[in-house]
N, CA, C and O atoms as a CHARMM CRD file, in Angstrom:
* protein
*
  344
    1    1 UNK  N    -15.44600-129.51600 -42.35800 PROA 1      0.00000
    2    1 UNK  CA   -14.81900-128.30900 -42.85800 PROA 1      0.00000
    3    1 UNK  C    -15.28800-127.13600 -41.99200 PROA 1      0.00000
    4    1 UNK  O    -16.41900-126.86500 -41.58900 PROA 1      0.00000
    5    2 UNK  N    -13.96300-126.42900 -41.78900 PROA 2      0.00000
    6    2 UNK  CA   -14.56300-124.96400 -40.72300 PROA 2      0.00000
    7    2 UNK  C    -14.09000-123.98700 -41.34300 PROA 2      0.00000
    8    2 UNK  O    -12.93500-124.03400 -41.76700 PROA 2      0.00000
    9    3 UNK  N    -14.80200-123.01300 -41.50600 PROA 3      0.00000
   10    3 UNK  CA   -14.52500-121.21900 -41.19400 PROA 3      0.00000
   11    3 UNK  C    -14.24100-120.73300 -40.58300 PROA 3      0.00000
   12    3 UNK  O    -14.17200-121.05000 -39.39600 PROA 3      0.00000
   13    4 UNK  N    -13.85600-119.48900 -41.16900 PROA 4      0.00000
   14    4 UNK  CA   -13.35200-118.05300 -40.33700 PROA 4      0.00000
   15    4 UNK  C    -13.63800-117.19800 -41.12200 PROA 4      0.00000
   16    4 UNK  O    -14.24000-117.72300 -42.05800 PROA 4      0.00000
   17    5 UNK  N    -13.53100-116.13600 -41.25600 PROA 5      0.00000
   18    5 UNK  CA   -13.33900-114.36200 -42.38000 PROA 5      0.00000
   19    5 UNK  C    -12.52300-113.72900 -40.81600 PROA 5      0.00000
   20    5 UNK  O    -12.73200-113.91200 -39.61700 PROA 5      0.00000
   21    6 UNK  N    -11.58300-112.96800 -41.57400 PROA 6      0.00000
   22    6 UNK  CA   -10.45800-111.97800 -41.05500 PROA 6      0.00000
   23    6 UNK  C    -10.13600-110.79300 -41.81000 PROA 6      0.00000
   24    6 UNK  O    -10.05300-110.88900 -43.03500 PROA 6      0.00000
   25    7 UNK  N     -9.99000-109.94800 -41.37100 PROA 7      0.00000
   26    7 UNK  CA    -9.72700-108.74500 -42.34600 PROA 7      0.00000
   27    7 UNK  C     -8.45400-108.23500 -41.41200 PROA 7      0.00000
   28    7 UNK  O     -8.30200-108.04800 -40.20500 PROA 7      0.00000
   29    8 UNK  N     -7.56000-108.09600 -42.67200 PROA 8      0.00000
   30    8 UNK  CA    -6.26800-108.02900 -42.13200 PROA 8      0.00000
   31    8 UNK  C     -5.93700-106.82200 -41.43300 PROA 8      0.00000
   32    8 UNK  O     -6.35300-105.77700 -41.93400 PROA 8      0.00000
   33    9 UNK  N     -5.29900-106.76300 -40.41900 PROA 9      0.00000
   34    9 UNK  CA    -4.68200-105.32400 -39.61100 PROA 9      0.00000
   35    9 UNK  C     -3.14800-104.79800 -39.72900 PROA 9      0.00000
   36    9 UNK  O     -2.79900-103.64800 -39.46200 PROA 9      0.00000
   37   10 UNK  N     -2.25300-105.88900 -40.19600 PROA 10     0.00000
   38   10 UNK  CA    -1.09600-105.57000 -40.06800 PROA 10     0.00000
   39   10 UNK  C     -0.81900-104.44900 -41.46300 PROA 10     0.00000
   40   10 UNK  O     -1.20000-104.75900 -42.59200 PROA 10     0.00000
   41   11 UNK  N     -0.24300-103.38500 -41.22600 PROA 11     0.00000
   42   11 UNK  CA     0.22500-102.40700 -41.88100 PROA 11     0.00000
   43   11 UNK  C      0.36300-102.46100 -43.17300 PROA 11     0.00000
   44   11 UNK  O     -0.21900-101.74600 -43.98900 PROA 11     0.00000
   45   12 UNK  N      1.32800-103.52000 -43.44300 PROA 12     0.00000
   46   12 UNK  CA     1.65800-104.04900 -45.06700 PROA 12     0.00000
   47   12 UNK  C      1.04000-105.18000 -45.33500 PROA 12     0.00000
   48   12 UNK  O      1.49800-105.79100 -46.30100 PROA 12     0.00000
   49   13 UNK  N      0.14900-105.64900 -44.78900 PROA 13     0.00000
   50   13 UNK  CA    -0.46600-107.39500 -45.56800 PROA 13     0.00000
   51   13 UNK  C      0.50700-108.48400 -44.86000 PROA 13     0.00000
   52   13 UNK  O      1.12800-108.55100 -43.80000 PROA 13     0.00000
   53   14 UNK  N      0.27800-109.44900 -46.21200 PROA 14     0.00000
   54   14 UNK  CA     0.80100-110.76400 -45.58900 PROA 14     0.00000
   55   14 UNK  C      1.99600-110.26800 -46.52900 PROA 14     0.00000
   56   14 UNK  O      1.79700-110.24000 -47.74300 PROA 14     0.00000
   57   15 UNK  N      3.45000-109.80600 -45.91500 PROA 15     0.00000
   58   15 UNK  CA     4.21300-110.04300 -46.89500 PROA 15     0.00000
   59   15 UNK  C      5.58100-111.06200 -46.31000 PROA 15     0.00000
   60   15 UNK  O      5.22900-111.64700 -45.28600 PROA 15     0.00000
   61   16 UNK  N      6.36400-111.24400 -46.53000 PROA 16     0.00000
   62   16 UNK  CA     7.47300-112.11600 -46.44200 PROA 16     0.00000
   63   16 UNK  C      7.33600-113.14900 -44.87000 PROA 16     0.00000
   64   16 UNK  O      7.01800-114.31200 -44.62400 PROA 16     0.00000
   65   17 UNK  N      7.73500-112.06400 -44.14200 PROA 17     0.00000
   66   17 UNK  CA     8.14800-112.24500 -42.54700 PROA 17     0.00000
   67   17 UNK  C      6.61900-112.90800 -41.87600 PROA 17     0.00000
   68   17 UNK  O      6.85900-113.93600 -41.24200 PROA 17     0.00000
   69   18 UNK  N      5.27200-112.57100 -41.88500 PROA 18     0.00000
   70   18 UNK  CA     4.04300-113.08200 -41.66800 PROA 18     0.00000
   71   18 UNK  C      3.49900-114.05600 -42.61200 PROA 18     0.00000
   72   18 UNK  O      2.46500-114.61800 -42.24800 PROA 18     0.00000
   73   19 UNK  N      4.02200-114.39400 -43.83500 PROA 19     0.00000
   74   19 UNK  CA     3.58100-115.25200 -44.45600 PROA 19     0.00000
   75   19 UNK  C      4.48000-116.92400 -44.30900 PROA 19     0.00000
   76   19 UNK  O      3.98800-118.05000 -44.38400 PROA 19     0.00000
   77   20 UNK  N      5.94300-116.51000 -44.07800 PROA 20     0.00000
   78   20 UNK  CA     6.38500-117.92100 -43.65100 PROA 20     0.00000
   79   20 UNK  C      6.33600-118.05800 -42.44400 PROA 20     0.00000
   80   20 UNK  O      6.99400-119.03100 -42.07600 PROA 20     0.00000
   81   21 UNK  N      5.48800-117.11900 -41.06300 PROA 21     0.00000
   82   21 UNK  CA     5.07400-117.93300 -39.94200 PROA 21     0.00000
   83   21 UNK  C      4.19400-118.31800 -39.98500 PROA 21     0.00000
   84   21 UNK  O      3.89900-119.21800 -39.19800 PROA 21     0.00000
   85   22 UNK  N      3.18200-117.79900 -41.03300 PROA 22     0.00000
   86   22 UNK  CA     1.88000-118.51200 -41.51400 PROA 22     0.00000
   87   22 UNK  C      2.24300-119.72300 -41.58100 PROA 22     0.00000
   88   22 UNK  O      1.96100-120.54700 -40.71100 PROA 22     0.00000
   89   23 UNK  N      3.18700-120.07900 -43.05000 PROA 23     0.00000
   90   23 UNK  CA     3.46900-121.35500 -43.72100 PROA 23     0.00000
   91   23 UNK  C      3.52800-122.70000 -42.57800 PROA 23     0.00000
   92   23 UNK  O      2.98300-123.80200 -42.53500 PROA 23     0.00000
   93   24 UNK  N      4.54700-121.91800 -41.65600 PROA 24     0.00000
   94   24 UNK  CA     5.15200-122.97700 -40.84300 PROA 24     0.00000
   95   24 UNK  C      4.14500-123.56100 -39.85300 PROA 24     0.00000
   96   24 UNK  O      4.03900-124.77900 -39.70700 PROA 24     0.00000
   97   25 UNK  N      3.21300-122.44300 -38.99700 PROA 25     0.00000
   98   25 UNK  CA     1.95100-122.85600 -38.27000 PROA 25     0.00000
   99   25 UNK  C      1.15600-123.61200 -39.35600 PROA 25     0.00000
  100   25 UNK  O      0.91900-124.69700 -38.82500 PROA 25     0.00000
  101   26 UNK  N      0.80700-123.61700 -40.15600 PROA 26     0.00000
  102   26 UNK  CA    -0.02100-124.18500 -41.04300 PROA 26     0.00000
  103   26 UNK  C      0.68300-125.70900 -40.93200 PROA 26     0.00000
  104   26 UNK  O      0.18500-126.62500 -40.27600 PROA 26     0.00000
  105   27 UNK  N      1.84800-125.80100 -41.64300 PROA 27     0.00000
  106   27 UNK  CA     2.53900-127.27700 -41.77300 PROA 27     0.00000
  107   27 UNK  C      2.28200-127.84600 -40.27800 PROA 27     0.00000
  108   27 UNK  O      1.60500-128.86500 -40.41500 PROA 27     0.00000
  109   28 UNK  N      2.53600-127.61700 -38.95400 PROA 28     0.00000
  110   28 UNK  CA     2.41900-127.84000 -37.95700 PROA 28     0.00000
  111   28 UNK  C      0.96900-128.62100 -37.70000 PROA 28     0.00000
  112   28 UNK  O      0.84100-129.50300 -36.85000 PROA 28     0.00000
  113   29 UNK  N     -0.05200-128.17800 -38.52800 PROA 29     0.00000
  114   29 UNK  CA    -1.52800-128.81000 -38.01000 PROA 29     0.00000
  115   29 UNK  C     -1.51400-129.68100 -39.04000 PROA 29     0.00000
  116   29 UNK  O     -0.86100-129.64300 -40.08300 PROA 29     0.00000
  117   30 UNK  N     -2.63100-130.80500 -38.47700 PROA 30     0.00000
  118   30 UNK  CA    -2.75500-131.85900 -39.42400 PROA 30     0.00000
  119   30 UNK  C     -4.16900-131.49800 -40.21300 PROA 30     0.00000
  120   30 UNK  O     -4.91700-132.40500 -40.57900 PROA 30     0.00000
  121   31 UNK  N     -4.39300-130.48300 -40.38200 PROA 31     0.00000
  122   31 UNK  CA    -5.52900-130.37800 -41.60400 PROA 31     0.00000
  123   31 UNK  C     -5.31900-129.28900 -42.88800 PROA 31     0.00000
  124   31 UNK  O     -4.47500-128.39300 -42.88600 PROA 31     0.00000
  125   32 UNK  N     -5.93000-129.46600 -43.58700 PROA 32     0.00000
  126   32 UNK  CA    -5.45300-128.50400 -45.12600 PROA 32     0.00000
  127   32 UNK  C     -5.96300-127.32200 -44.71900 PROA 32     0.00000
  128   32 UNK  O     -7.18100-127.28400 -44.54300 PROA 32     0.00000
  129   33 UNK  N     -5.11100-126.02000 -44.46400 PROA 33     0.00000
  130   33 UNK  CA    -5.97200-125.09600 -44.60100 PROA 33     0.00000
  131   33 UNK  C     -5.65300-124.21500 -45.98200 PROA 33     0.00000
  132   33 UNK  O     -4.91600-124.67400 -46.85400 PROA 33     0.00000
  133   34 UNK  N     -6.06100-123.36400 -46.05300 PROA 34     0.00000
  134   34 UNK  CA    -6.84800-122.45300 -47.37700 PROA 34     0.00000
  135   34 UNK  C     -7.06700-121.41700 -46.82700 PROA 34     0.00000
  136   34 UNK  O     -7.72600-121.40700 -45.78700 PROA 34     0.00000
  137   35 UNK  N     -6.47700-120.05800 -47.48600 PROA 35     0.00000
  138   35 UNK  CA    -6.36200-118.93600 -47.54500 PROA 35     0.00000
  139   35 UNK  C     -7.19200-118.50200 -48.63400 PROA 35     0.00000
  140   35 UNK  O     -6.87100-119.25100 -49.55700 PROA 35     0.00000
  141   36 UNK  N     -8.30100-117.51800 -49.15000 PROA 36     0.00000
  142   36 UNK  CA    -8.89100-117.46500 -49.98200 PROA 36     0.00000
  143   36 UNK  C     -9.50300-115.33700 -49.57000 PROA 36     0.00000
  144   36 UNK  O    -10.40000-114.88400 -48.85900 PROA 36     0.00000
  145   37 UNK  N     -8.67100-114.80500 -50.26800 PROA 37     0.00000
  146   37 UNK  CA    -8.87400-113.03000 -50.74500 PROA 37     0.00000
  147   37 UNK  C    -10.12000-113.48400 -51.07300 PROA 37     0.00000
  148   37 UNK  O    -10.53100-114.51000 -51.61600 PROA 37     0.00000
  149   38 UNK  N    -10.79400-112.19100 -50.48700 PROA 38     0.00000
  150   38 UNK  CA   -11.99700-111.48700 -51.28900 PROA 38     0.00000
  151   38 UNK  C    -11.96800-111.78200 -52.85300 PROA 38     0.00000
  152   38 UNK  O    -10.86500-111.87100 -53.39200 PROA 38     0.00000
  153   39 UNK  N    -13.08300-111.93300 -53.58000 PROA 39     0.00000
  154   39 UNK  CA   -12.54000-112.24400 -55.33400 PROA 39     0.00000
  155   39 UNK  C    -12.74900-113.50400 -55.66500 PROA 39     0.00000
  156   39 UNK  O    -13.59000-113.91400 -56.46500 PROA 39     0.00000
  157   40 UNK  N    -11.94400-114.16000 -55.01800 PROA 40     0.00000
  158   40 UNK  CA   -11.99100-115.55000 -55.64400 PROA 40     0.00000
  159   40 UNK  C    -10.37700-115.89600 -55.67100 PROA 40     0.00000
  160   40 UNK  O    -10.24100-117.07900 -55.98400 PROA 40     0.00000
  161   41 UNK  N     -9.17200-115.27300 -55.45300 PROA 41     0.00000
  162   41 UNK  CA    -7.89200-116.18600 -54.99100 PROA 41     0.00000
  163   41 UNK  C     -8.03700-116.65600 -54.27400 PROA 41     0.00000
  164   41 UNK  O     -8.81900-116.28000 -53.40100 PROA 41     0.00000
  165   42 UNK  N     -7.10800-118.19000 -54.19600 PROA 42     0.00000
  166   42 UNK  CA    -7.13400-118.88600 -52.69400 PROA 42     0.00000
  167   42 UNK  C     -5.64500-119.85300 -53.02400 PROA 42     0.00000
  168   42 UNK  O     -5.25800-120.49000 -54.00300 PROA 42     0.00000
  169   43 UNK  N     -5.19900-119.63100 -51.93900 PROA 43     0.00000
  170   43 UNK  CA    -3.58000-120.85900 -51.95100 PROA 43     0.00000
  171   43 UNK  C     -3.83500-121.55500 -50.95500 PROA 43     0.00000
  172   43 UNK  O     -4.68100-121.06200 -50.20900 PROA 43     0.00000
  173   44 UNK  N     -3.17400-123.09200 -50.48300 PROA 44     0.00000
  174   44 UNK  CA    -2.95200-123.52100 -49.09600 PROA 44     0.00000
  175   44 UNK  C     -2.06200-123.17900 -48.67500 PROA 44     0.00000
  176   44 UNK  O     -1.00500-123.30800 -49.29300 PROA 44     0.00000
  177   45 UNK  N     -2.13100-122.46200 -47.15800 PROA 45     0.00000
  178   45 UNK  CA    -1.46400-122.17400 -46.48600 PROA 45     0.00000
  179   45 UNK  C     -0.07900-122.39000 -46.68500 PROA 45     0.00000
  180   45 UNK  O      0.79000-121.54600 -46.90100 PROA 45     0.00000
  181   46 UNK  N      0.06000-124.05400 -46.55400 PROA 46     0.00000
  182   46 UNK  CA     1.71300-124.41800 -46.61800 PROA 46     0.00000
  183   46 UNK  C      2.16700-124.17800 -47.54900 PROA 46     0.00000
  184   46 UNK  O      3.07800-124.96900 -47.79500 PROA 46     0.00000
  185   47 UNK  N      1.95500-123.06000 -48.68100 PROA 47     0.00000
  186   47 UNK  CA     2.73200-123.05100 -49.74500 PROA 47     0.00000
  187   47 UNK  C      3.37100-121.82900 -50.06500 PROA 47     0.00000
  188   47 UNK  O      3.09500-121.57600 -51.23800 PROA 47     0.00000
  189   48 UNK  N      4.26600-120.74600 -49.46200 PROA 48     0.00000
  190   48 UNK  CA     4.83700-119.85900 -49.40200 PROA 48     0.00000
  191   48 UNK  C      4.62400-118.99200 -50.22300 PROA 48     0.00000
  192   48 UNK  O      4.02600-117.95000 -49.95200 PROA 48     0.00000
  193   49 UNK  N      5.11400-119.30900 -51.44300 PROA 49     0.00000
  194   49 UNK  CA     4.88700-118.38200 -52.90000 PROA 49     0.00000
  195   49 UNK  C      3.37700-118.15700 -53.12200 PROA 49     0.00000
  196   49 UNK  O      2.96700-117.05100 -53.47600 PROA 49     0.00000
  197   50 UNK  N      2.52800-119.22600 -52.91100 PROA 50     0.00000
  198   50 UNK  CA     1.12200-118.75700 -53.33600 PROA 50     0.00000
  199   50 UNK  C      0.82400-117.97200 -52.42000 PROA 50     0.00000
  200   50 UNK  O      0.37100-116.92900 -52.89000 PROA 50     0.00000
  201   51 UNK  N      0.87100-117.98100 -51.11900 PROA 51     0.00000
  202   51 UNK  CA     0.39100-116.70300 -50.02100 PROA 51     0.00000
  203   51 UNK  C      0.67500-115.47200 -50.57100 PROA 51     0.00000
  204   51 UNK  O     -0.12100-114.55600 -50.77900 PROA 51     0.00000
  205   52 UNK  N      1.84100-115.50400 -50.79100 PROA 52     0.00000
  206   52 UNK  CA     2.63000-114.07200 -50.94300 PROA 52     0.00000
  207   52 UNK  C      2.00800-114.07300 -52.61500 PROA 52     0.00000
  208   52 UNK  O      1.86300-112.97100 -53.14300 PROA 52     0.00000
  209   53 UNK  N      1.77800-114.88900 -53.13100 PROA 53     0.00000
  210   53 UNK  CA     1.06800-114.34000 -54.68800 PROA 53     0.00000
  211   53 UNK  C     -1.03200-113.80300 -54.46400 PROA 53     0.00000
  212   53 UNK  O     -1.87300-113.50600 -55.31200 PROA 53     0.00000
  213   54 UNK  N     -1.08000-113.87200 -53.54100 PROA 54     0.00000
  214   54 UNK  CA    -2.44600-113.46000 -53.16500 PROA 54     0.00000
  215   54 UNK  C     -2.77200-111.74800 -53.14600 PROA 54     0.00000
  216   54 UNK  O     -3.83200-111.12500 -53.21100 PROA 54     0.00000
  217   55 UNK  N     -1.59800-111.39100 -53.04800 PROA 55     0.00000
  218   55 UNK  CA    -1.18600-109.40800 -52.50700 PROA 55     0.00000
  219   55 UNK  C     -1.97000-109.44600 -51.23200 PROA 55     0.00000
  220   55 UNK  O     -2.22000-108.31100 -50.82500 PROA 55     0.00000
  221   56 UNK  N     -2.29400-110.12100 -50.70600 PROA 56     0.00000
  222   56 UNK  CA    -3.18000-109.22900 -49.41600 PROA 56     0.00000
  223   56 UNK  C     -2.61700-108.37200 -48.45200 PROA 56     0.00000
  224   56 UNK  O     -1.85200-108.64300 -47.52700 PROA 56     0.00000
  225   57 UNK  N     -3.27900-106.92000 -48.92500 PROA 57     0.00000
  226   57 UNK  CA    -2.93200-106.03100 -48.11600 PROA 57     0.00000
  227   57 UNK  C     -3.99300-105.42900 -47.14900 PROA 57     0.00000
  228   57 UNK  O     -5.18500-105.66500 -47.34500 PROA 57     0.00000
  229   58 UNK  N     -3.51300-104.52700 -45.93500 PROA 58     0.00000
  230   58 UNK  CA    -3.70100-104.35700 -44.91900 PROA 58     0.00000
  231   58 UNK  C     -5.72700-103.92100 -45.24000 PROA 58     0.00000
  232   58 UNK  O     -5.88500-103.25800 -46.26500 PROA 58     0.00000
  233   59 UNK  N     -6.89000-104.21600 -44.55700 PROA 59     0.00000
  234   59 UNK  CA    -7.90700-104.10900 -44.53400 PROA 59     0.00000
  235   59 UNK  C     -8.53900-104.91200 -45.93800 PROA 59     0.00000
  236   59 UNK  O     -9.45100-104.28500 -46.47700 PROA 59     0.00000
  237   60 UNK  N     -8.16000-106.22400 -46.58900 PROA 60     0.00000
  238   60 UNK  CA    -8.57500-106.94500 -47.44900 PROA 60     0.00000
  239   60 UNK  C     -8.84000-108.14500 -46.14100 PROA 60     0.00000
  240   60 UNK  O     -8.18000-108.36000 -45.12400 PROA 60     0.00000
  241   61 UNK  N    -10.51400-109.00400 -46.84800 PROA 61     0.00000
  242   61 UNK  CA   -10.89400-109.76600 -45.63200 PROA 61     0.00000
  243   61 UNK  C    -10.30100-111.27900 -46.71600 PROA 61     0.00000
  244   61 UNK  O    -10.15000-111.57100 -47.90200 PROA 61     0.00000
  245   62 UNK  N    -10.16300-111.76900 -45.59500 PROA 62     0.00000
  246   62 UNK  CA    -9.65600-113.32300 -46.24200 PROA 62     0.00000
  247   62 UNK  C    -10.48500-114.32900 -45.32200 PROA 62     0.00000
  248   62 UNK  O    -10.92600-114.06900 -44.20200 PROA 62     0.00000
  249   63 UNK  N    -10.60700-115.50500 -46.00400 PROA 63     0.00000
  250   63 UNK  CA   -11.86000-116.54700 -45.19900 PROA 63     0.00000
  251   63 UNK  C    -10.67700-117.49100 -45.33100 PROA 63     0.00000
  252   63 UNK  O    -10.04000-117.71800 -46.35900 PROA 63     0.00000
  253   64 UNK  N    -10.49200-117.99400 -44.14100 PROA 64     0.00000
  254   64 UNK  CA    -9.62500-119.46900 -43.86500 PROA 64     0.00000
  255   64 UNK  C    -10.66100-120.91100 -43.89600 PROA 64     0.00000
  256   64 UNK  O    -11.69500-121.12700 -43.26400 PROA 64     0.00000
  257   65 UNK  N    -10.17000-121.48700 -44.56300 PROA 65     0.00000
  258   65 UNK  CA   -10.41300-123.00200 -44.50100 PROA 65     0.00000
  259   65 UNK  C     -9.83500-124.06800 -43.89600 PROA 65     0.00000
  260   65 UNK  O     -8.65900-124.33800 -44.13800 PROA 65     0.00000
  261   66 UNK  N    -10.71000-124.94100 -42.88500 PROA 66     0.00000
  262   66 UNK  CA    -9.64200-126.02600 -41.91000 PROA 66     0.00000
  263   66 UNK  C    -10.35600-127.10100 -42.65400 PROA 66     0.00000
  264   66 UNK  O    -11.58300-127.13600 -42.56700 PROA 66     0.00000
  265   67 UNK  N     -9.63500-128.10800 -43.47800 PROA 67     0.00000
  266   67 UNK  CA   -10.41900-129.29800 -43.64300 PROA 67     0.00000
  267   67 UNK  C     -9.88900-130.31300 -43.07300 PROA 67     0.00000
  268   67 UNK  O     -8.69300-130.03400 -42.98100 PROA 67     0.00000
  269   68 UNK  N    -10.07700-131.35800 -42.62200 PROA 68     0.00000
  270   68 UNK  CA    -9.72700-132.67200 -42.16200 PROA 68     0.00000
  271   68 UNK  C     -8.75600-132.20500 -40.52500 PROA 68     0.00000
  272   68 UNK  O     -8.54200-131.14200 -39.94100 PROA 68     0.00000
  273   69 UNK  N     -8.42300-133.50200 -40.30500 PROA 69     0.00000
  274   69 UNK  CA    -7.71900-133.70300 -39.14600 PROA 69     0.00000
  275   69 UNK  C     -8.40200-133.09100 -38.44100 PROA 69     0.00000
  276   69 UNK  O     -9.54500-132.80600 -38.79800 PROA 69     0.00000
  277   70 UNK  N     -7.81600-132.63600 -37.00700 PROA 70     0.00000
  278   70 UNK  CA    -8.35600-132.05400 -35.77600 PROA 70     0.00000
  279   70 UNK  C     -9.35000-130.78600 -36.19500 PROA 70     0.00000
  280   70 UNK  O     -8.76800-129.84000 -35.66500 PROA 70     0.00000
  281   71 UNK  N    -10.57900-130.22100 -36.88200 PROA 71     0.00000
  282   71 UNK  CA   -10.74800-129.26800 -37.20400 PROA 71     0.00000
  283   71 UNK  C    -10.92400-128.18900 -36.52000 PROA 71     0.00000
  284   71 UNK  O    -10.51100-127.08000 -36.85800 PROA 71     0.00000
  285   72 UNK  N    -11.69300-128.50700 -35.28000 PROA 72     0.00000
  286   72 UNK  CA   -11.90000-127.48000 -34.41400 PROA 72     0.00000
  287   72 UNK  C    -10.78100-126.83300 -33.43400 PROA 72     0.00000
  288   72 UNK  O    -10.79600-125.68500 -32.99200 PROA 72     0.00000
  289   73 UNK  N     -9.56000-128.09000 -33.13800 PROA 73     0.00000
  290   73 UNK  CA    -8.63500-127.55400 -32.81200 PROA 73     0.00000
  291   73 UNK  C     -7.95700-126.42500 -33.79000 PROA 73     0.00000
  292   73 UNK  O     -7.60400-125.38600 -33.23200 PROA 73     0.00000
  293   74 UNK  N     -7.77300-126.52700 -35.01000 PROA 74     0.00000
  294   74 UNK  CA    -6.91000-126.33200 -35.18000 PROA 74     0.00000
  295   74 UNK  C     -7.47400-124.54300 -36.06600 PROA 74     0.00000
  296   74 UNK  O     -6.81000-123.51100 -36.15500 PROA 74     0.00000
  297   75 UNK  N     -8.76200-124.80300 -36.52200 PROA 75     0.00000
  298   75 UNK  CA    -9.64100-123.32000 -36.67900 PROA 75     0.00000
  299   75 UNK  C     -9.30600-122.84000 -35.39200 PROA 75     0.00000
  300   75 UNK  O     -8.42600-122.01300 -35.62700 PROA 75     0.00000
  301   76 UNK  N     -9.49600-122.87300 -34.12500 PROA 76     0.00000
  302   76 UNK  CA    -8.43000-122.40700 -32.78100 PROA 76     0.00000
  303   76 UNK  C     -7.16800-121.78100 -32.97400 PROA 76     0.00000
  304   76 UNK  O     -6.85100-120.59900 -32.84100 PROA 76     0.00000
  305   77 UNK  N     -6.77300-122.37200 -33.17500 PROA 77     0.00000
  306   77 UNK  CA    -4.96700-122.39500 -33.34000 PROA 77     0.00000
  307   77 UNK  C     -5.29000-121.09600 -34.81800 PROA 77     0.00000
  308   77 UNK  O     -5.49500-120.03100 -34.23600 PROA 77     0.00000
  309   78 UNK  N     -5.35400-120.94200 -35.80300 PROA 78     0.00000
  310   78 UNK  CA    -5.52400-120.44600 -37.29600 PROA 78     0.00000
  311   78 UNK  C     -6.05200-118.92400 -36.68600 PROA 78     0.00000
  312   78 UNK  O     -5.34000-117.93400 -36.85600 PROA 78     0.00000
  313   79 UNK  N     -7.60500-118.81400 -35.82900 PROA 79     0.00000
  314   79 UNK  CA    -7.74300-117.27000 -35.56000 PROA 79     0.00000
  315   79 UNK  C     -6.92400-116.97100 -34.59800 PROA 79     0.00000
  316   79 UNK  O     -6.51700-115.81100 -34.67500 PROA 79     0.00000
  317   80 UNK  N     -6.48900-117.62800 -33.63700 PROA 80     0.00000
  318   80 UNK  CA    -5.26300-116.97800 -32.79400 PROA 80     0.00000
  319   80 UNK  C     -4.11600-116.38600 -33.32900 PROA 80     0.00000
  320   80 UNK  O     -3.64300-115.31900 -32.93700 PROA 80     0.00000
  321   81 UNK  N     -3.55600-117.26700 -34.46100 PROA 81     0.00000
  322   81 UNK  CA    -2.51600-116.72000 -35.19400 PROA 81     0.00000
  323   81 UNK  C     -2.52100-115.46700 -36.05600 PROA 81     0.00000
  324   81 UNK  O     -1.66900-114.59400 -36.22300 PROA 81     0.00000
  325   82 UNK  N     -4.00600-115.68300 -36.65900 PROA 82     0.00000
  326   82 UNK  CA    -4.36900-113.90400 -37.43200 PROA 82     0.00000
  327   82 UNK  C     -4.46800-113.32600 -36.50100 PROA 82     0.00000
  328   82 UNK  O     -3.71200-112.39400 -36.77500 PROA 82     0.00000
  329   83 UNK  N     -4.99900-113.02700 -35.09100 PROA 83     0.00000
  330   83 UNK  CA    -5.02300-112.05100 -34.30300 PROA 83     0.00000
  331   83 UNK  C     -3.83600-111.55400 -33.91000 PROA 83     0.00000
  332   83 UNK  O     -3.59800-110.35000 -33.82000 PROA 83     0.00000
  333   84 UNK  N     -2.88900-112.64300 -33.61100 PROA 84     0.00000
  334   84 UNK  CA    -1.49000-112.09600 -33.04300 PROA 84     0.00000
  335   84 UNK  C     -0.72100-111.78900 -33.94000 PROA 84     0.00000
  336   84 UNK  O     -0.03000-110.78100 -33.79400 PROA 84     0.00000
  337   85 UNK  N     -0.62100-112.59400 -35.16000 PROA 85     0.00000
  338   85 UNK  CA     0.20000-111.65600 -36.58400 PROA 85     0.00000
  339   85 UNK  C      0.00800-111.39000 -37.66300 PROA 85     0.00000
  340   85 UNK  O      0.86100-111.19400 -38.52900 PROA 85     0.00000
  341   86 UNK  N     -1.70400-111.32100 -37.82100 PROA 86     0.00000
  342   86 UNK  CA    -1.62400-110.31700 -38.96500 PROA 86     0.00000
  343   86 UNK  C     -2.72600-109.47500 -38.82800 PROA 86     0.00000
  344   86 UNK  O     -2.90700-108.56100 -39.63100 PROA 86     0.00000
């Protein structure tokens, strides 16, 4: 199992348009990841409605979870994607 913490930059959060390129990069890797707000919410990634039921808005930190499959690839692949879209 791998980590990250990110604190979001994009303007409005994760809302519609950044959350199903989330979804779709997520489905793409072969390990479970986990989205988990400050607090104590957390959805897997591949699941659209729970992202977008998280509210995360712009400067809330979120900790990603890579479990199984390729992990280190794919914690790779996961902070690249928060850097470039959100």
């Amino acid at each position: 199992m791998k980590q990250f913490s990110y604190v979001i930059t994009d303007p409005v959060g994760i809302h519609a348009r950044p959350a199903g390129m989330l979804v779709k990069a997520a489905k793409a890797l072969d390990s479970t990841i986990t989205i988990e707000k400050t607090g104590g919410k957390s959805a897997t990634a591949t699941k659209l409605m729970a992202v977008m039921g998280l509210g995360i808005k712009q400067g809330d930190e979120v900790t990603v979870t890579i479990d199984g499959g390729n992990e280190e690839a794919n914690l790779q692949t996961m902070e690249q994607f928060f850097q470039d879209h959100l």
